[in-house]
C-alpha positions in Angstrom: 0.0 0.0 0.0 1.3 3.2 -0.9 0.1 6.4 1.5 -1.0 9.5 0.5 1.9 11.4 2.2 4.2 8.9 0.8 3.5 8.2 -2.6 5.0 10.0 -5.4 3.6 9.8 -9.3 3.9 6.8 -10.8 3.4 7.5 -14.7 1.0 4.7 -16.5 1.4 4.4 -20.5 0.3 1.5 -22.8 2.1 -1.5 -23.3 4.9 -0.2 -26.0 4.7 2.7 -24.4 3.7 5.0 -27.3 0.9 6.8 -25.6 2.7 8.2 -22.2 -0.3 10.0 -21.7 -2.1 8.4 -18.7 -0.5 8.8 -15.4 -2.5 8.0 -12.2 -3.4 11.4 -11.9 -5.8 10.9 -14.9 -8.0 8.1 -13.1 -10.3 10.3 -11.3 -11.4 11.6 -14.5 -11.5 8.0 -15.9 -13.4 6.7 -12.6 -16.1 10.2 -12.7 -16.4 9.6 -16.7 -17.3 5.6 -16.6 -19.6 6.7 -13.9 -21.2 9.7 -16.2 -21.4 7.0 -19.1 -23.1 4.6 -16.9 -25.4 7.5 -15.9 -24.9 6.7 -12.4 -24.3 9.5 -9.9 -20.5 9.3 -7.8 -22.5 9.1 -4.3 -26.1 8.8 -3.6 -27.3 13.1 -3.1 -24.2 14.2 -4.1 -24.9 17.6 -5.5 -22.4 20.2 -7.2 -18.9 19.8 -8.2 -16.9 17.2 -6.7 -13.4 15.8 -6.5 -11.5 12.8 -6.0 -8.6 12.3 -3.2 -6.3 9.2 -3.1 -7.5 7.4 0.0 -5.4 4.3 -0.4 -3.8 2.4 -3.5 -2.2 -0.8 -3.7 -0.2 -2.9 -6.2 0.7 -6.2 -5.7 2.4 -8.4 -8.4 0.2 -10.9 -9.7 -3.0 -8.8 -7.6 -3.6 -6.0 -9.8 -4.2 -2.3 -9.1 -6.7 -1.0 -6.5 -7.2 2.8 -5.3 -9.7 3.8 -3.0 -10.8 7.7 -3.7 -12.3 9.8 -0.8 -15.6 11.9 -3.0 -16.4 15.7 -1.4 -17.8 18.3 -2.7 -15.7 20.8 -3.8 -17.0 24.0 -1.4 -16.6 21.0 2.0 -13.3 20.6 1.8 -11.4 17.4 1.4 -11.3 16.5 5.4 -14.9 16.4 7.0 -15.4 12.7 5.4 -11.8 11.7 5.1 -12.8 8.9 7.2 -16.0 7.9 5.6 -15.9 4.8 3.4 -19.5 5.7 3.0 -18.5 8.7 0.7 -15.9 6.7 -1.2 -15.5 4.8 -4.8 -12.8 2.5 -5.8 -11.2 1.6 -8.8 -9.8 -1.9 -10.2 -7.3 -3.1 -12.5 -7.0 -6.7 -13.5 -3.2 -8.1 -13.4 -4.0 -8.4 -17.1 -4.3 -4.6 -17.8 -0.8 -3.7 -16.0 2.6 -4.3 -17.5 4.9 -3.3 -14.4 4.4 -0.1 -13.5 2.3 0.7 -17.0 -1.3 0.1 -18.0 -1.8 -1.6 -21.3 -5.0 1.2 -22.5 -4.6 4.6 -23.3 -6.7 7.3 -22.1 -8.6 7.4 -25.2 -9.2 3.7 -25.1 -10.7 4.1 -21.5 -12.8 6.8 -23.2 -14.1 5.1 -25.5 -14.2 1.6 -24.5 -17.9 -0.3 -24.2 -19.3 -0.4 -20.2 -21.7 -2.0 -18.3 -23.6 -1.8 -15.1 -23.9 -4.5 -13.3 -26.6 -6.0 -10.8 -24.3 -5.2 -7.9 -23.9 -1.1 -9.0 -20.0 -2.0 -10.1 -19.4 -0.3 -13.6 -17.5 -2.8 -15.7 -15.2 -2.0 -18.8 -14.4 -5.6 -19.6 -12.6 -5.2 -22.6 -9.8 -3.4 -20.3 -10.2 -4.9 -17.1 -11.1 -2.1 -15.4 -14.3 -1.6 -12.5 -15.3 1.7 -10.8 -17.6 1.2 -7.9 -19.0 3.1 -5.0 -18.7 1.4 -1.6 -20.2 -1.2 -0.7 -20.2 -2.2 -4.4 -17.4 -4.8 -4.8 -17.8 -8.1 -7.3 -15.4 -9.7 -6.1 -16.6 -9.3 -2.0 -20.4 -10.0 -2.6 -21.0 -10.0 0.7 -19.6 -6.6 1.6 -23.5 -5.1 1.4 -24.8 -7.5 3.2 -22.2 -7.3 6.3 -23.0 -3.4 6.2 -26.7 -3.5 6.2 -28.2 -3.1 10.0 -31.4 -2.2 9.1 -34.2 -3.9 11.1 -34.8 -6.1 8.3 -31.2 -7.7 8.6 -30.5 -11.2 9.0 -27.2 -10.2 10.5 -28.9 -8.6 13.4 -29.0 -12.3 15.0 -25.4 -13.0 14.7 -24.6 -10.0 16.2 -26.7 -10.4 19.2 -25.1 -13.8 19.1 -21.5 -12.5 19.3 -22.6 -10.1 22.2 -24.2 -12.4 24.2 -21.4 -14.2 24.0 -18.9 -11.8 24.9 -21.3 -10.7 28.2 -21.7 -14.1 29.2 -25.5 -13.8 29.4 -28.2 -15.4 26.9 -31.0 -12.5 28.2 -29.3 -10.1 26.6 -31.7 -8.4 23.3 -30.2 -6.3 20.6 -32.3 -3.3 20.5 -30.0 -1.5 17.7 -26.7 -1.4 15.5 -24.8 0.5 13.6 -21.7 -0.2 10.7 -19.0 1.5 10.2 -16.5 -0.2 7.8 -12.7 1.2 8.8 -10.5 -0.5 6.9 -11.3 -2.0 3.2 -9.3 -3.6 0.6 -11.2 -3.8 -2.7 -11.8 -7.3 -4.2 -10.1 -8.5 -0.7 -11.8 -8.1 2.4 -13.0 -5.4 4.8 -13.1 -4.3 8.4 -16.1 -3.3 10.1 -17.0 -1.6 13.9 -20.3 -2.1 14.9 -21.5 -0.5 17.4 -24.5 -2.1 19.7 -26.9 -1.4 22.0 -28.5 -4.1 24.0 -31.6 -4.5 26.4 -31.5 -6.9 29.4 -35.2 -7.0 31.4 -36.1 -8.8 34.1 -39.4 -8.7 36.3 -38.3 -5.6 38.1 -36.1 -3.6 35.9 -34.5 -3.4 32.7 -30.8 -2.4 32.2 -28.8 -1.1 28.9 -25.7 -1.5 27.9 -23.2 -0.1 24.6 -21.0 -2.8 23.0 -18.2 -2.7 20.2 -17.5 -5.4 18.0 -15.3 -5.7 15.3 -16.4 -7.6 11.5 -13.8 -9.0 9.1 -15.6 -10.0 5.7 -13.5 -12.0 3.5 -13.8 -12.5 -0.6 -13.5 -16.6 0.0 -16.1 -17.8 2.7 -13.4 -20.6 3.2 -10.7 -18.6 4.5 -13.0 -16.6 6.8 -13.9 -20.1 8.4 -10.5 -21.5 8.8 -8.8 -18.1 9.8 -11.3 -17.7 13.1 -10.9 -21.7 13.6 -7.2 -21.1 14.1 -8.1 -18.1 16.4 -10.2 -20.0 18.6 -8.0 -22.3 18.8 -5.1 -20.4 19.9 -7.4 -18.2 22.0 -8.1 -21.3 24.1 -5.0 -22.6 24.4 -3.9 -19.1 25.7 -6.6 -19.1 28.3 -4.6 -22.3 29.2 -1.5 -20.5 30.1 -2.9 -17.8 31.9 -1.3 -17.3 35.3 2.3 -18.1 33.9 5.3 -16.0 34.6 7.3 -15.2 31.5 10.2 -13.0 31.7 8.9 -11.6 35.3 5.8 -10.7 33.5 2.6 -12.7 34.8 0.5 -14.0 31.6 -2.8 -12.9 32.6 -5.2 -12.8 29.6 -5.1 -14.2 26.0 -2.3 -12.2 23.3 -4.9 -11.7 21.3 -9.0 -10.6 21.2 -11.9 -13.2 22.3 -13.2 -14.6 18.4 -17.4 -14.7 19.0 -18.0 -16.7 15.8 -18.6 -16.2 12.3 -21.4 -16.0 9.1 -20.3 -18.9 7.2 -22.1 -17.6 3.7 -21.1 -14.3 4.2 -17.5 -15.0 5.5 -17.8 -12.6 8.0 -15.8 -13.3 11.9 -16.6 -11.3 14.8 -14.1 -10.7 17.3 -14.3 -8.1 20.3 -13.0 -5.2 20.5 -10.1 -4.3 22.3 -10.8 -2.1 25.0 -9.4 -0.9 28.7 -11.8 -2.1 31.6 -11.0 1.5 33.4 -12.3 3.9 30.8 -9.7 6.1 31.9 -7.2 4.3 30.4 -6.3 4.8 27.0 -6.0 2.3 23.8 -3.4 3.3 22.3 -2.1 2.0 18.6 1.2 0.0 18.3 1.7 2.7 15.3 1.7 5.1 17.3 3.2 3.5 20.5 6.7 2.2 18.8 7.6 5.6 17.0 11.0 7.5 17.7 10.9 10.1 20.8 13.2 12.5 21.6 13.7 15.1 24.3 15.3 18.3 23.2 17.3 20.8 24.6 18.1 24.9 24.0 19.1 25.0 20.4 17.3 21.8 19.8 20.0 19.3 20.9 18.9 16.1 21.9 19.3 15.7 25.5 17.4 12.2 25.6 16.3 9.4 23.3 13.1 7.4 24.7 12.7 4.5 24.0 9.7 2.2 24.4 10.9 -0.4 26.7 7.6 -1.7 28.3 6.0 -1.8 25.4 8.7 -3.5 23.1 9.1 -5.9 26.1 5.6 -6.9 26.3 5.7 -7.2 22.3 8.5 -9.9 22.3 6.7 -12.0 24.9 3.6 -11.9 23.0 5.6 -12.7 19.4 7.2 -15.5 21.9 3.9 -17.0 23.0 2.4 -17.6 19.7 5.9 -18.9 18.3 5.7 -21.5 20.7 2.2 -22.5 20.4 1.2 -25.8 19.7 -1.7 -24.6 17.0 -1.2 -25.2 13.8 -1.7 -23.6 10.6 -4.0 -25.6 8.2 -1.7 -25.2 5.4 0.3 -28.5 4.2 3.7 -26.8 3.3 5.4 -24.0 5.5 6.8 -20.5 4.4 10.1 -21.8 3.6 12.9 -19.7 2.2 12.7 -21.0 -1.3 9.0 -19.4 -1.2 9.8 -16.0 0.1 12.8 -16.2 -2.4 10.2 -15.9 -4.8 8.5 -13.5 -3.5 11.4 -11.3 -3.5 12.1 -11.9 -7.2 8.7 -10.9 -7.7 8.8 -8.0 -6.1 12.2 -7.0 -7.5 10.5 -7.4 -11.0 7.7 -5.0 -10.2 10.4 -2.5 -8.7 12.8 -2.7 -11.5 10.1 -2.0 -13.9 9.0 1.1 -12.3 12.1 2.4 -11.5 14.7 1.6 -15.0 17.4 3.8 -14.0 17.7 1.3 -10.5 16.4 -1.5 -12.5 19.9 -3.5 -12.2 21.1 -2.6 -8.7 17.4 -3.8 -7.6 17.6 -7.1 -9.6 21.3 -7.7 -8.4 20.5 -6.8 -4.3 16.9 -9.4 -4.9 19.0 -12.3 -6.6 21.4 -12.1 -3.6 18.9 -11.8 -1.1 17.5 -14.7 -3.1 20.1 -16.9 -2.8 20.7 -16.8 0.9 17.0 -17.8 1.0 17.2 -20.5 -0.6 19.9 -22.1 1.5 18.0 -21.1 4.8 16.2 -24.0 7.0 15.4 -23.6 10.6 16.0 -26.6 12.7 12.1 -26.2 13.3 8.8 -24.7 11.6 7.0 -22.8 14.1 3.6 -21.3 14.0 3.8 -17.7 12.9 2.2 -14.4 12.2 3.3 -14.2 9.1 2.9 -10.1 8.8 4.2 -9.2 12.0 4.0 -5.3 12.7 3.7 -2.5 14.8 0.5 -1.5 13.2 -1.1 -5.1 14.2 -0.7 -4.5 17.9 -2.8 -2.5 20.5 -1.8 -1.3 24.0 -3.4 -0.8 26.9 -3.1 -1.3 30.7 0.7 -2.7 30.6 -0.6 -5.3 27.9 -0.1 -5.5 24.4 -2.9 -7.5 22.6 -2.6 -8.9 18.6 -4.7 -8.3 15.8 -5.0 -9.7 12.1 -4.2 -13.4 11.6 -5.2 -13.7 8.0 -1.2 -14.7 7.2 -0.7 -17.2 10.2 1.3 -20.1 9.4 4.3 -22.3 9.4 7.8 -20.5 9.3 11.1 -19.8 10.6 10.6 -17.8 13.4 12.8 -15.4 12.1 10.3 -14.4 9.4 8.1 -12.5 12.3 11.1 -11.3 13.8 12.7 -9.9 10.5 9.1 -7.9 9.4 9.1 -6.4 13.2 12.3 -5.0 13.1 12.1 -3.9 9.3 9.0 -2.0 10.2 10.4 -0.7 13.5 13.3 1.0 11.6 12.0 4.7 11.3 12.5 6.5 7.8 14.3 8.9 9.8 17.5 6.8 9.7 17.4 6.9 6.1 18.0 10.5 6.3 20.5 10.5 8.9 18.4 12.5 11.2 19.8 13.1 14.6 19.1 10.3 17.4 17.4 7.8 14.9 19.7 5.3 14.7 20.2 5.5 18.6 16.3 4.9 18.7 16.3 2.0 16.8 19.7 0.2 17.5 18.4 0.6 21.5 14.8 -0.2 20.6 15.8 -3.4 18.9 18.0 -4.7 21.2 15.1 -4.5 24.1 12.9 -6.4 21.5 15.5 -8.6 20.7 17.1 -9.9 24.2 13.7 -10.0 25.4 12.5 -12.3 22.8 15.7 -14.2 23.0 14.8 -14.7 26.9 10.8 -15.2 26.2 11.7 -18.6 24.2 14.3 -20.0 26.2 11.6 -19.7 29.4 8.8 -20.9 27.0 11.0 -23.4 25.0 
């Protein structure tokens, strides 16, 4: 995924290159003029002029082209909604239609090409590969409507007061209302959804109320949906198990990661609760957040102290610890194994070099060397894994760290979740040489690192 602070212009031309005439700051006119063709309006009211800003975009060899665009009328501004997925439309490029960094149509071509509307309100240009769609519109997540709608008439109103009940531990417990609010989405992929409940509980005398959170994933494949929150109930239980261990002086106390309350097997949609301090005065805070550099300055704006993170990076290599030793396992038949993420780096490498020509061969010489070392990799052990281990899949509150987001669990060298944790950790600071980053991280990783080293040999 490439942010909108941090993404630069990536210039898209057809496949000899002839037309260099459709960079991605052309597609919002592409996206509004399918829509205009289709005679379909952006948003639903939308009135006046209107613009498109870059929400989120992703490329992903062999996965296609995806951007999200926020849609606001031109007199609002472009931050009252820039959290709405509501007030947002999407565009989609099959693997098919990219060459590298280049798309195989011209601007004219997208212009002119044939379109079609389709039952689910996605506008199709099939002869390019291309959909436009506003949210929740995605072919290729049917079910993305469905796991949005909470209107009275909702067959997901049961599973909801389903999850809740089960988180409250109480079967008397009636949902009176919800709410939906998708937060994160990945078109054609899967999306994340808060919804926000409110549930009766009557007896003979009285009646009490209470609010409750709980978090949605809808998948594209049903099957993965089901076999992701097995593996989290699993390891949920077997956490529960350990609870009251001591682990590197630190007393084990509740499961690493949040209680699964069950799924929608047609939909693919889990349910999981939402993280959240008992004491409301305590804060959630993010692990993106949590794990960035700090520094304390002095006159002239020397730097007088670096602080780093130690609880937090502390309770982080327990928790990375625990699941590495856990005796779940993945239901895939063939670990991660460093031929496969050998490949992976060629294939990246590829897409890099073809974007960037003028780096094209130290890229390709740096990913064949990577490559090779790999390939001669193999861990005395496979051990169950996170598979995308990162700051921004952890939460923090009351001295405890909790982990999110187990779609890539598997079988692997441990040092595949340790390697992604300390390659995000690494601030882009250091890249510039800017004063006390390297001290951040160098400290910061060895707390991680000697406490993880510690975690396993107590855990074994």
């Amino acid at each position: 995924m490439i942010s909108r602070e941090g993404r630069r212009e990536h210039e898209c031309m057809s496949q000899d290159h002839s037309n260099a005439n459709l960079s991605i700051l052309k597609l919002p006119a592409i996206v509004t003029g399918l829509f205009e063709r289709a005679r379909r309006p952006l948003l639903p009211g939308l009135k006046g002029a209107s613009e498109l800003f870059v929400r989120y975009l992703r490329r992903k060899p062999g996965r296609g082209l995806a951007v999200i665009y926020n849609v606001d009328e031109v007199k609002r501004g472009r931050r009252k909604y820039s959290n709405d997925l509501y007030r947002s439309v999407s565009l989609t490029l099959d693997e098919q239609a990219l060459e590298g960094a280049y798309i195989r149509f011209s601007e004219t071509q997208a212009q002119q090409a044939s379109v079609a509307l389709q039952p689910s309100g996605v506008v199709r240009a099939e002869d390019l590969g291309l959909s436009v769609q506003s949210f929740p519109a995605d072919n290729s997540l049917p079910a993305l409507a469905a796991s949005c709608d909470t209107t009275q008439q909702s067959l997901l109103l049961q599973d909801l007061q389903t999850a809740a009940r089960q988180q409250l531990g109480d079967q008397d417990w009636q949902l009176v209302s919800a709410t939906a609010v998708p937060v994160r989405y990945k078109p054609a992929n899967r999306c994340v959804i808060r919804y926000s409940l409110s549930l009766e509980h009557l007896s003979e005398k009285t009646s009490s109320h209470k609010n409750v959170t709980i978090f949605g994933k809808v998948y594209a494949d049903p099957q993965q949906a089901l076999e992701v929150q097995s593996l989290q109930q699993k390891l949920y239980q077997e956490q529960i198990a350990t609870q009251g261990c001591k682990v590197v002086g630190h007393i084990l106390d509740l499961p690493l990661l949040p209680q699964p309350l069950g799924l929608n097997k047609i939909l693919g949609l889990t349910f999981n609760e939402a993280v959240q301090p008992a004491n409301p005065e305590e804060l959630l805070r993010l692990g993106g957040r949590v794990l960035r550099p700090r520094m304390e300055y002095g006159r002239g704006g020397e730097i007088t102290n670096v602080i780093v993170p130690a609880e937090e990076l502390g309770l982080t290599a327990i928790a990375l610890a625990r699941l590495h030793t856990s005796t779940v396992q993945p239901h895939e038949s063939t670990p991660r194994t460093g031929a496969k993420e050998a490949k992976r780096a060629r294939e990246r490498a590829l897409l890099i070099a073809a974007s960037n020509p003028t780096q094209a061969e130290v890229v390709q010489r740096l990913a064949q060397q990577l490559a090779a070392r790999l390939e001669t990799q193999q861990p005395d052990v496979y051990r169950s894994a996170h598979g995308g281990f990162k700051a921004s899949q952890l939460l923090f509150h009351s001295h405890r760290v909790f982990v999110v987001d187990f779609d890539g669990f598997c079988l692997a060298d441990s040092a595949l979740d340790v390697g992604y944790f300390l390659a995000y950790l690494r601030p882009s600071g250091l890249w510039y040489s800017r004063p006390g980053m390297r001290q951040w991280f160098e400290a910061s990783a060895e707390v991680f690192s000697s406490t993880y080293r510690q975690a396993m040999l107590e855990l074994g």
